[in-house]
FIVEX-672708 format. One record per residue (C-alpha): x, y, z; residue in one letter. Coordinates in steps of 0.25 Angstrom, whole numbers, plus 5000, padded with zeros to 4 digits. Layout:
! residues N
<node east="X" north="Y" up="Z" code="A"/>
...
END
This chain:
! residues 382
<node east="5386" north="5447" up="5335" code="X"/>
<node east="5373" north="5443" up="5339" code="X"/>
<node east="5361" north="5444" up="5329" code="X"/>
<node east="5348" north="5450" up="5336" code="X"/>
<node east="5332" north="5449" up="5333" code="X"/>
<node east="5326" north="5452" up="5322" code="X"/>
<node east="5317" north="5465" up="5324" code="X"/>
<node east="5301" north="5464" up="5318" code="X"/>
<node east="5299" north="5476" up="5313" code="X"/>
<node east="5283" north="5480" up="5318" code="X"/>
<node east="5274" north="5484" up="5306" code="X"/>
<node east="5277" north="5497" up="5300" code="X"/>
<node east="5263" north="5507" up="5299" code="X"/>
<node east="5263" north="5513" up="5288" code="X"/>
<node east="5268" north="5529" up="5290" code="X"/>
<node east="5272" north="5542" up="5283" code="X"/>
<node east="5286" north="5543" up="5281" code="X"/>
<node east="5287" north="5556" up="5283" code="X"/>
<node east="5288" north="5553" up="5298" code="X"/>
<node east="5297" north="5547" up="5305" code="X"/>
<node east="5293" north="5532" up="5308" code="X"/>
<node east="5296" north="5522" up="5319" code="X"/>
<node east="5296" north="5508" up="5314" code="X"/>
<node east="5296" north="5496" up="5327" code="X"/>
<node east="5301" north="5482" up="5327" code="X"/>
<node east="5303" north="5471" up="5337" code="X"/>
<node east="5314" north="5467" up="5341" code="X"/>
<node east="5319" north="5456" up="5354" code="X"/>
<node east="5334" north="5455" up="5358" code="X"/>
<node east="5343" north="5464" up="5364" code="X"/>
<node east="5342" north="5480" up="5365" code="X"/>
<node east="5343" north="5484" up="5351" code="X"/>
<node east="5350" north="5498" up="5349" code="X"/>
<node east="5349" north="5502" up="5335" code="X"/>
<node east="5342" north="5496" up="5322" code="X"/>
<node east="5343" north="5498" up="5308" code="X"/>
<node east="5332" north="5497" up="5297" code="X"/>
<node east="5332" north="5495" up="5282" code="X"/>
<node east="5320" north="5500" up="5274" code="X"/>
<node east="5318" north="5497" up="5259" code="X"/>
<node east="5307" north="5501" up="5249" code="X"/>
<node east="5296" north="5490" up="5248" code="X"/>
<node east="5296" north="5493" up="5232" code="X"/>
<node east="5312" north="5495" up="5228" code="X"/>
<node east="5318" north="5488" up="5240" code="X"/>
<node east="5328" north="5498" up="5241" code="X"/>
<node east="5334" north="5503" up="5255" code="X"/>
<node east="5328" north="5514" up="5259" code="X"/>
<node east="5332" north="5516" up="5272" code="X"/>
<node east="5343" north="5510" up="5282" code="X"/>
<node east="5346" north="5516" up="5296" code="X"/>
<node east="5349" north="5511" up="5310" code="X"/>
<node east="5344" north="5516" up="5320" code="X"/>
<node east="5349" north="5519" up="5335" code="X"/>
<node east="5337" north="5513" up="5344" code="X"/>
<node east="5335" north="5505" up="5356" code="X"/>
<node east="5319" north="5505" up="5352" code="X"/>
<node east="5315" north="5493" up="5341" code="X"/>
<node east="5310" north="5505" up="5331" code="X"/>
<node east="5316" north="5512" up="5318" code="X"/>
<node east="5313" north="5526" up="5316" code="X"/>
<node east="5311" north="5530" up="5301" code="X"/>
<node east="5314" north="5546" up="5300" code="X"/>
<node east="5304" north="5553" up="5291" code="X"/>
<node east="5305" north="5555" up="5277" code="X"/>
<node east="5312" north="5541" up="5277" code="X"/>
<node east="5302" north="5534" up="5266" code="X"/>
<node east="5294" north="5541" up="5254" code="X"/>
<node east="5278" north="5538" up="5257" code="X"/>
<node east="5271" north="5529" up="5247" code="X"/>
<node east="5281" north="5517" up="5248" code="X"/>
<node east="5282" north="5505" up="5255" code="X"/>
<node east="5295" north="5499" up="5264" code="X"/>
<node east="5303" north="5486" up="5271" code="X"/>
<node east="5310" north="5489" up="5284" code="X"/>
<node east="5320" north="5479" up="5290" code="X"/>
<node east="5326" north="5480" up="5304" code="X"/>
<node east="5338" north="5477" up="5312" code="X"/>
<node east="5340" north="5481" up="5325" code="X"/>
<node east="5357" north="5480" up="5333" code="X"/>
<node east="5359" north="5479" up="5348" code="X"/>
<node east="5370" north="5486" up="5355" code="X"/>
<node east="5380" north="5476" up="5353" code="X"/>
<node east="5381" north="5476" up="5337" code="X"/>
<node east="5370" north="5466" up="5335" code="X"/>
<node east="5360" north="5466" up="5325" code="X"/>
<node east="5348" north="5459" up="5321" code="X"/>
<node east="5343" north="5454" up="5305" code="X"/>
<node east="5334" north="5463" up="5299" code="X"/>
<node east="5320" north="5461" up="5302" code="X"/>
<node east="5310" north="5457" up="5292" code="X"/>
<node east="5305" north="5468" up="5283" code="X"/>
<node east="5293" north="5476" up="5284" code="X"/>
<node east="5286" north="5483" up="5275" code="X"/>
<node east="5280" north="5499" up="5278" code="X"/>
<node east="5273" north="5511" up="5270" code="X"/>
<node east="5274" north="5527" up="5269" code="X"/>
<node east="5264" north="5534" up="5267" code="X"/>
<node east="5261" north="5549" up="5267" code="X"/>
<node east="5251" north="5552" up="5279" code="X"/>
<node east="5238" north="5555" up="5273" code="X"/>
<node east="5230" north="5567" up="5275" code="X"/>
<node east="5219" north="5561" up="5282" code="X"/>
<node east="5207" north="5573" up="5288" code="X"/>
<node east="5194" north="5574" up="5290" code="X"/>
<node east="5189" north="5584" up="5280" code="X"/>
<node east="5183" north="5597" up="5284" code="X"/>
<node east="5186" north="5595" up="5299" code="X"/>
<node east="5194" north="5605" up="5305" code="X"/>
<node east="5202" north="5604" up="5320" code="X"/>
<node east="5187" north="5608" up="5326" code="X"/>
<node east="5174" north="5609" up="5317" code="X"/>
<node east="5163" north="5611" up="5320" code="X"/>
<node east="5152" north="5601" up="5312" code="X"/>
<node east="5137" north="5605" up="5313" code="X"/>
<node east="5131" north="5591" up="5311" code="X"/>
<node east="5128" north="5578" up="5323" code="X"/>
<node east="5133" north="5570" up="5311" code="X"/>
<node east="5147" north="5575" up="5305" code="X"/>
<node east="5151" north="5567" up="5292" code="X"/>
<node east="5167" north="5567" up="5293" code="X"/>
<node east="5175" north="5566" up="5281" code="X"/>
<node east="5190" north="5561" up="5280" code="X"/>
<node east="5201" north="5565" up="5269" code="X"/>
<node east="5211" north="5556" up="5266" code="X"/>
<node east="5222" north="5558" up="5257" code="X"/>
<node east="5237" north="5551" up="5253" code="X"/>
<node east="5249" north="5556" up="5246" code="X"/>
<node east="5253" north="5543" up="5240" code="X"/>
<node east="5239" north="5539" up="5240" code="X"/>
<node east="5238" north="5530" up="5250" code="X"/>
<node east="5222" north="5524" up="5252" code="X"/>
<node east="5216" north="5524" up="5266" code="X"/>
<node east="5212" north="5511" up="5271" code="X"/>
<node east="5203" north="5515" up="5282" code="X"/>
<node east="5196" north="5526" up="5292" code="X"/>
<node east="5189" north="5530" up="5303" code="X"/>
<node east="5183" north="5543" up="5309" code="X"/>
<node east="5182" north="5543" up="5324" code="X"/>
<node east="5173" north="5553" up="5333" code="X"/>
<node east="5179" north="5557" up="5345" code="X"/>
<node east="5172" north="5565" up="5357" code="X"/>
<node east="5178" north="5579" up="5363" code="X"/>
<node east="5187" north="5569" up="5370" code="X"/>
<node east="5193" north="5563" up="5359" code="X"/>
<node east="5187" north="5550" up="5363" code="X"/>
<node east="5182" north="5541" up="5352" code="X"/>
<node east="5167" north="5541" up="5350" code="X"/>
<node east="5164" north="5533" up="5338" code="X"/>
<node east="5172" north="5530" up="5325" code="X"/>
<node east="5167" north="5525" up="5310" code="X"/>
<node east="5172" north="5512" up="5305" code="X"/>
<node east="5185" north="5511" up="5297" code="X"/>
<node east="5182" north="5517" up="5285" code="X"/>
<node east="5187" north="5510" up="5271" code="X"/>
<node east="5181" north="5519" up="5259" code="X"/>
<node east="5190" north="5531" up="5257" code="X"/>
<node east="5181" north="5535" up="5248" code="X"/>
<node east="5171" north="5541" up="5258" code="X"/>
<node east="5179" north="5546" up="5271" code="X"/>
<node east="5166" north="5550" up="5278" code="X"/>
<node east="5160" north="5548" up="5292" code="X"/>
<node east="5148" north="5553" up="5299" code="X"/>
<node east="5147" north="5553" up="5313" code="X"/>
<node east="5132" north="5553" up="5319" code="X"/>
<node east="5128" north="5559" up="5331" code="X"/>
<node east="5139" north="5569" up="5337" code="X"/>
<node east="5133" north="5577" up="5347" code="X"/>
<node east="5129" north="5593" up="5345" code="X"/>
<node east="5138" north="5604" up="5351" code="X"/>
<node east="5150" north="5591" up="5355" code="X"/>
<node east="5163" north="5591" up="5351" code="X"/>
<node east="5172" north="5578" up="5344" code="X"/>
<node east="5182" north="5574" up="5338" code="X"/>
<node east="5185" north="5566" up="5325" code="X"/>
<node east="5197" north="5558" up="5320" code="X"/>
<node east="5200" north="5549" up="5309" code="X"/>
<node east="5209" north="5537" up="5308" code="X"/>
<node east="5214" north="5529" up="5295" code="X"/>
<node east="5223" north="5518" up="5289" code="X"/>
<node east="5230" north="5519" up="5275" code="X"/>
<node east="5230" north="5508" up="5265" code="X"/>
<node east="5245" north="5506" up="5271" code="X"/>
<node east="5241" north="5507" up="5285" code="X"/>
<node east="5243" north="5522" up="5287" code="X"/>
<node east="5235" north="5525" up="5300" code="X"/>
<node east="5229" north="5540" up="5299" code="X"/>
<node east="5222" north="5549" up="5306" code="X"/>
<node east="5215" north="5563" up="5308" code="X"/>
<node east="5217" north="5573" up="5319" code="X"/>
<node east="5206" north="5573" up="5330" code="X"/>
<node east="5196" north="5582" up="5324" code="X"/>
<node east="5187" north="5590" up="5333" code="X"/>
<node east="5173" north="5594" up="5329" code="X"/>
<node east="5162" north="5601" up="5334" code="X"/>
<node east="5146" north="5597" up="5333" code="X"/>
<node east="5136" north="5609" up="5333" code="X"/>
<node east="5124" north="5609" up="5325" code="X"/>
<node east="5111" north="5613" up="5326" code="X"/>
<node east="5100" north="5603" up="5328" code="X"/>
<node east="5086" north="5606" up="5319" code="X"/>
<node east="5075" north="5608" up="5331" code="X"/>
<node east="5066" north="5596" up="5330" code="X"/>
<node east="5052" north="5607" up="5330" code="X"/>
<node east="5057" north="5613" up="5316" code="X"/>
<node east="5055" north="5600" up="5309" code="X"/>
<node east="5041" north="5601" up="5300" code="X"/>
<node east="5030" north="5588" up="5302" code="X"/>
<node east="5023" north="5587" up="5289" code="X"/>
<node east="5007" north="5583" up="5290" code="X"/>
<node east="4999" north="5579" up="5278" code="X"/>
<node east="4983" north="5584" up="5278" code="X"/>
<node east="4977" north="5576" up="5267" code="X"/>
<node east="4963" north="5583" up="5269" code="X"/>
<node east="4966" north="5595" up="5263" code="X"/>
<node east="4979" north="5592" up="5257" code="X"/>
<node east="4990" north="5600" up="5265" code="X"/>
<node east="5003" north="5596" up="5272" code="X"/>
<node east="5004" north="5603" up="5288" code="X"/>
<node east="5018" north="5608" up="5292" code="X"/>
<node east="5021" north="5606" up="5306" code="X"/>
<node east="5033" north="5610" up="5314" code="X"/>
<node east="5037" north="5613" up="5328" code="X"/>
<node east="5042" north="5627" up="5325" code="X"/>
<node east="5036" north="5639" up="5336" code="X"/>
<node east="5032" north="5650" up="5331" code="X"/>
<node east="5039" north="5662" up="5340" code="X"/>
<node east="5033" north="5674" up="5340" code="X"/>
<node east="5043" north="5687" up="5339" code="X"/>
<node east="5042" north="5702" up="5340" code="X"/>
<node east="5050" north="5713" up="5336" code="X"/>
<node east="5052" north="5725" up="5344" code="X"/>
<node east="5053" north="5734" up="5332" code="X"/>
<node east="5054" north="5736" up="5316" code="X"/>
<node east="5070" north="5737" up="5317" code="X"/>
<node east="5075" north="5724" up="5310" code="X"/>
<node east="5074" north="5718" up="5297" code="X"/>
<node east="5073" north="5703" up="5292" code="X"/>
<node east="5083" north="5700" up="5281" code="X"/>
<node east="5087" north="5685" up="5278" code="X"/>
<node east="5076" north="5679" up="5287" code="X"/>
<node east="5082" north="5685" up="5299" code="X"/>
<node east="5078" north="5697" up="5309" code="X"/>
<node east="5088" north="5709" up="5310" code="X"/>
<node east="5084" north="5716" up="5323" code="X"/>
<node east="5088" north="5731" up="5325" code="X"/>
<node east="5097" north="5734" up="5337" code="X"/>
<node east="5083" north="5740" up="5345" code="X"/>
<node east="5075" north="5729" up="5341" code="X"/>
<node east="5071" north="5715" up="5348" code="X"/>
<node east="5064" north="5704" up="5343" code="X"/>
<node east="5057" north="5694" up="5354" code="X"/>
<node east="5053" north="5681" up="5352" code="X"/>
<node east="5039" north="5681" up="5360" code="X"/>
<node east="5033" north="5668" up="5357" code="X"/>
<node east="5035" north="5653" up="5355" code="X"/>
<node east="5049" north="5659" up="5359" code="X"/>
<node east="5052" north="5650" up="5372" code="X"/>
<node east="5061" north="5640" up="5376" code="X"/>
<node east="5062" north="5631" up="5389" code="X"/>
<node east="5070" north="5620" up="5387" code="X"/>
<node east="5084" north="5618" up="5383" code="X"/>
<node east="5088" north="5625" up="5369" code="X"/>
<node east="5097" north="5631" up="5358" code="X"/>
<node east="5094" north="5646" up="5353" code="X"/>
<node east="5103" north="5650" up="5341" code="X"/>
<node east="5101" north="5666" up="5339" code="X"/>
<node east="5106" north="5669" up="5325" code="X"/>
<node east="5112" north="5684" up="5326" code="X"/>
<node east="5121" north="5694" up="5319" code="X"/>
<node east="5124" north="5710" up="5322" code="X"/>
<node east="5123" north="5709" up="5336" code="X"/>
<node east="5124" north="5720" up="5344" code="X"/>
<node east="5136" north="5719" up="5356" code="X"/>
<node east="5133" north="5720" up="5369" code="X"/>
<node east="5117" north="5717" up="5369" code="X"/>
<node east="5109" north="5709" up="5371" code="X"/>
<node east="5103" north="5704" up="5356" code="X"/>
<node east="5096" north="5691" up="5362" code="X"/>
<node east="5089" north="5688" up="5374" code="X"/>
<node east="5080" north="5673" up="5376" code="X"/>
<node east="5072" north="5669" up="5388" code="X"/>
<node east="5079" north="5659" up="5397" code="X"/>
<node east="5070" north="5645" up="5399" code="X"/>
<node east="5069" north="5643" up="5414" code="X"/>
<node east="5072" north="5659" up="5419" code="X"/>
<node east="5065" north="5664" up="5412" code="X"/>
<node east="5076" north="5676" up="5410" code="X"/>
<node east="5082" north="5682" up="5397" code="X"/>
<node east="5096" north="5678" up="5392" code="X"/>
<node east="5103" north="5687" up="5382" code="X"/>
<node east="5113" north="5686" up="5373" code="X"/>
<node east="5123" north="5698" up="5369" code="X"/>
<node east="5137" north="5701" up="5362" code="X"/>
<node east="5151" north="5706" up="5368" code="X"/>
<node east="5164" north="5708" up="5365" code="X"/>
<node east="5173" north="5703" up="5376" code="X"/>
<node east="5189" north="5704" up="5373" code="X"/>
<node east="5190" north="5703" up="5358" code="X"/>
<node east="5178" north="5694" up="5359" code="X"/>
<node east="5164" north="5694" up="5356" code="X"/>
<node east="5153" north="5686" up="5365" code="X"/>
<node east="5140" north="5683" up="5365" code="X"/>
<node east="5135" north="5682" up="5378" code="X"/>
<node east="5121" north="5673" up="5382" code="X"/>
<node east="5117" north="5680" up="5396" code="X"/>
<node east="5109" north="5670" up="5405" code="X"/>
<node east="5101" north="5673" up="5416" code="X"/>
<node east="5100" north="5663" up="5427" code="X"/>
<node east="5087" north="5667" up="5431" code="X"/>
<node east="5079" north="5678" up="5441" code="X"/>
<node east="5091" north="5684" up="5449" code="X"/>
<node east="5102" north="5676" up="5446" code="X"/>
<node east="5109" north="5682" up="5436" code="X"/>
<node east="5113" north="5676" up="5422" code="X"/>
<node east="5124" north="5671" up="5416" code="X"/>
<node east="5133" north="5673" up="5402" code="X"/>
<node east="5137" north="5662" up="5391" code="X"/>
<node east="5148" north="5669" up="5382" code="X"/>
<node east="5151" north="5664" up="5369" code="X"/>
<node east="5161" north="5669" up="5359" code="X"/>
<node east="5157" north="5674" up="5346" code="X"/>
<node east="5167" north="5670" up="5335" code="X"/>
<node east="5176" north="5682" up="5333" code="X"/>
<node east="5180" north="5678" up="5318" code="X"/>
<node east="5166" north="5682" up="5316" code="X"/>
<node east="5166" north="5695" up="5322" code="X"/>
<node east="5178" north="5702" up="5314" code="X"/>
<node east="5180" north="5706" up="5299" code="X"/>
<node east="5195" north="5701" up="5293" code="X"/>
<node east="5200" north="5713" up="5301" code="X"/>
<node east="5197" north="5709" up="5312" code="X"/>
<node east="5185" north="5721" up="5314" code="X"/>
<node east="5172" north="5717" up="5322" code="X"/>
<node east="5161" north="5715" up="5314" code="X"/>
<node east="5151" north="5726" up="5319" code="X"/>
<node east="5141" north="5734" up="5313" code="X"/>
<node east="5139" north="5749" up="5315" code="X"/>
<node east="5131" north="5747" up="5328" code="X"/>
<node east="5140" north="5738" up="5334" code="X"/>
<node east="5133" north="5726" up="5331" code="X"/>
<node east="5143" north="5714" up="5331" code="X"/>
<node east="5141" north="5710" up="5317" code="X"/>
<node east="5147" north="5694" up="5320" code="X"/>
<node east="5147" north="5687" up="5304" code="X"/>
<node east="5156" north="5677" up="5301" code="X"/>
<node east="5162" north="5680" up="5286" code="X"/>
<node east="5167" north="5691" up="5277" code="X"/>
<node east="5155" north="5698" up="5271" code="X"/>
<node east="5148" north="5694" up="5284" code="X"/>
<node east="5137" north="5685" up="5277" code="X"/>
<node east="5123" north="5686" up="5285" code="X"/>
<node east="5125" north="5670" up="5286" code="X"/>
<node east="5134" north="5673" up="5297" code="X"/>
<node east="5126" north="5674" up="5307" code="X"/>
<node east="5130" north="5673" up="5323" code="X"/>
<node east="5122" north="5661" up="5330" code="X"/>
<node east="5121" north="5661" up="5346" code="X"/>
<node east="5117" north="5649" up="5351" code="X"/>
<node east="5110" north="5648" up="5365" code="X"/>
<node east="5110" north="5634" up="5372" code="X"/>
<node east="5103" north="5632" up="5384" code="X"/>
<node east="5104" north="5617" up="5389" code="X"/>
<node east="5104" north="5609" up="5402" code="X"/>
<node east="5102" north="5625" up="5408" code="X"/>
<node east="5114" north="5630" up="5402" code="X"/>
<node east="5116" north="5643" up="5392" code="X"/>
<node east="5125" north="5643" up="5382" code="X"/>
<node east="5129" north="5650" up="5370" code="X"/>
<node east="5136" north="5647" up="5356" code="X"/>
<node east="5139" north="5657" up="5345" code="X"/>
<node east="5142" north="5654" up="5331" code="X"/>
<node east="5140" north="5659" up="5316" code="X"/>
<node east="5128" north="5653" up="5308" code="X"/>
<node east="5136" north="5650" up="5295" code="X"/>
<node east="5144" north="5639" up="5307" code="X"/>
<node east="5133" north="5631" up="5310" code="X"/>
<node east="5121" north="5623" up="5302" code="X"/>
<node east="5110" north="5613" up="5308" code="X"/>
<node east="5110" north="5599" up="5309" code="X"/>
<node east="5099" north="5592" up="5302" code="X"/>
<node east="5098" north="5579" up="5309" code="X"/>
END
C-alpha cells in the first residue's frame, strides 16, 4: 500500500471547550475520506482523545465537552484515502481551553441613554481559571454600525476605561469592545447602542467678574434678561421655588419674553389638566400662538404642540407620547387627582422631584416636541 502526505496541522486559537471545535490541516495528495486524530495532555502525556473521522474536508471536528478548561494539549493527525492508504502522523501541535470570560461594558444596557458629549466607558473582565487579559480596545461606531474611531490597544487591566470626546447632542451610536487573552482567546462585546441627550448650559448665564479698586467692590455681570410676568389672580402658591397656578389662573410672561431665532423651551409641569390648553408661546416669524395640551388616544396619553402656519393657513400638530409607566399606580390605575388632573410622577410615593419636561424645538423652521421626566436628565457642563 501506498503511504500519503503528511497533513500540517494549522495553528490551533485558543477556545472554550465547551463548544464544539473545528481544528484545519493541509494536506496534498489524493482525495482523502476520513482522518484520525490523537490528542494528549501537555502535562501527563496521557491520551485523551482518539477518533476517526469520516470527511472529505482537511478539518477534525472536536464535540463539546471533549477537554476540561484550564489545560493545555498536543494533537497529531493522519488522514486515509479511499483505497486503504494512510499517511504518518503529522507533527504535534500544542492548543489551550479556556473558559470564555465575561467580558461587558458596565452599566451599559442594549440602549441607554447617556447625558454627557464625553461618555467615559468602563469594561469588566472576569475568568474562571483566571486567565489575564493581554489587550483591548473600545470602538465607537455610528447609527450605521460603521467604525468611527477606536482607542489604542489597551495593556493595563487595571484601569478598563475609555473617554470618547465629542459625540454629538440628540445622535445615536454604537459601542463595541474587542480583546485577546494571555493565551490568545479573541473576545468581544455585543454592539451596544447609546443614545446622547444633554443639555447645553446657555453661554448668557455665565457671570463675568470686574474688579473696582476705587471703592473696593467686585461687579457681577451676566447675560441673564430680566422677563417681566403677571398673574391673572391670587389663585396659586409658591412651594419649592415653583409656581402652582389654579385651574382659572394664567400667568404671561409680558416682557424680555421674545424669541426670534432658532430655540429650545423646556416647560417643567405636573397636574395637568386633559384636554386644555396649559401653555401657549408666540411663534417667531407668524407672529401666531402655538399651544400645547394633553389627550388620551387609545390607551395612550399625548401631548400635542399645535402649530399655526400663519394668517389663514391653518396650523399643524406634533404628537408626542407621554411615557405610560409613569401615568399608572402598580394596579394599573391613572394617576389623576379629584378634578381630573393628569397627575404623570414617575415613582411610588410620587416624589415632587418627578417632574414632566416638554421640550419645544424649533430648528431650520421645524417644530418638534419631546417629553421626558426631570429625575431622566441632567445638564452638561462643558
Amino acid at each position: 500500500m501506498a503511504t500519503l502526505h503528511t497533513p500540517d496541522i494549522h495553528p490551533v486559537e485558543t477556545f472554550d471547550p465547551i463548544n464544539n471545535h473545528t481544528v484545519e490541516f493541509s494536506y496534498t495528495g489524493s482525495q482523502i475520506v476520513r482522518n484520525r486524530a490523537i490528542v494528549l495532555d501537555n502535562e501527563t502525556y496521557q491520551t485523551v482523545y482518539d477518533s476517526v473521522q469520516d470527511r472529505m474536508r482537511p478539518d477534525h471536528v472536536f464535540p463539546g465537552a471533549t477537554f476540561s478548561p484550564g489545560k493545555s494539549y498536543q494533537i497529531r493527525i493522519k488522514v486515509f484515502d479511499a483505497y486503504g492508504n494512510e499517511s504518518p502522523f503529522s507533527e504535534p501541535v500544542l492548543f489551550c481551553c479556556y473558559s470564555t470570560p465575561e467580558f461587558r461594558f458596565d452599566a451599559l444596557d442594549k440602549d441607554t441613554i447617556l447625558h454627557t458629549a464625553n461618555p467615559k466607558l468602563t469594561l469588566i473582565y472576569s475568568q474562571k481559571e483566571q486567565e489575564a487579559l493581554q489587550d483591548f480596545q473600545f470602538l465607537l461606531y455610528d447609527y450605521d454600525k460603521t467604525l468611527l474611531t477606536s482607542s489604542e490597544h489597551k495593556y493595563d487591566a487595571s484601569d478598563m476605561t475609555h473617554i470618547f470626546y465629542g459625540l454629538k447632542n440628540e445622535s445615536e451610536y454604537y459601542v463595541r469592545a474587542t480583546g485577546t487573552t494571555a493565551h490568545g482567546l479573541r473576545i468581544e462585546t455585543d454592539y451596544i447602542k447609546i443614545s446622547i441627550k444633554y443639555f447645553l448650559m446657555p453661554a448668557n448665564v455665565l457671570f463675568e467678574a470686574k474688579n473696582h479698586p476705587e471703592n473696593g467692590s467686585i461687579a457681577l455681570e451676566s447675560g441673564v434678561i430680566d422677563i417681566g410676568y403677571e398673574i391673572e389672580n391670587d389663585n396659586y402658591t409658591i412651594k419649592n421655588s415653583e409656581l402652582i397656578i389654579g385651574g382659572n389662573n394664567t400667568l404671561t410672561y409680558n416682557a424680555g419674553f421674545e424669541i426670534t431665532d432658532e430655540f429650545k423651551v423646556f416647560l417643567k409641569a405636573r397636574k395637568v389638566p386633559l384636554d386644555a390648553s396649559f401653555f401657549k408661546m408666540r411663534c417667531p416669524g407668524t407672529g401666531k400662538y402655538l399651544d400645547i395640551r394633553i389627550k388620551r388616544l387609545g390607551k395612550a396619553y399625548y401631548g400635542i404642540l399645535n402649530i399655526p402656519y400663519g394668517a389663514k393657513l391653518g396650523h399643524y400638530n406634533i404628537f408626542a407620547e407621554i411615557p405610560t409607566a409613569s401615568l399608572a399606580d402598580a394596579q394599573g390605575s391613572l394617576l389623576v387627582d379629584t378634578a381630573g388632573n393628569l397627575l404623570m410622577l414617575a415613582a411610588p410615593g410620587y416624589p415632587d422631584q418627578n417632574t414632566a419636561v416638554f421640550e419645544i424645538s424649533y430648528k431650520n423652521g421645524r417644530y418638534d416636541l419631546s417629553i421626558y421626566y426631570e429625575n431622566d436628565s441632567t445638564v452638561e457642563n462643558i
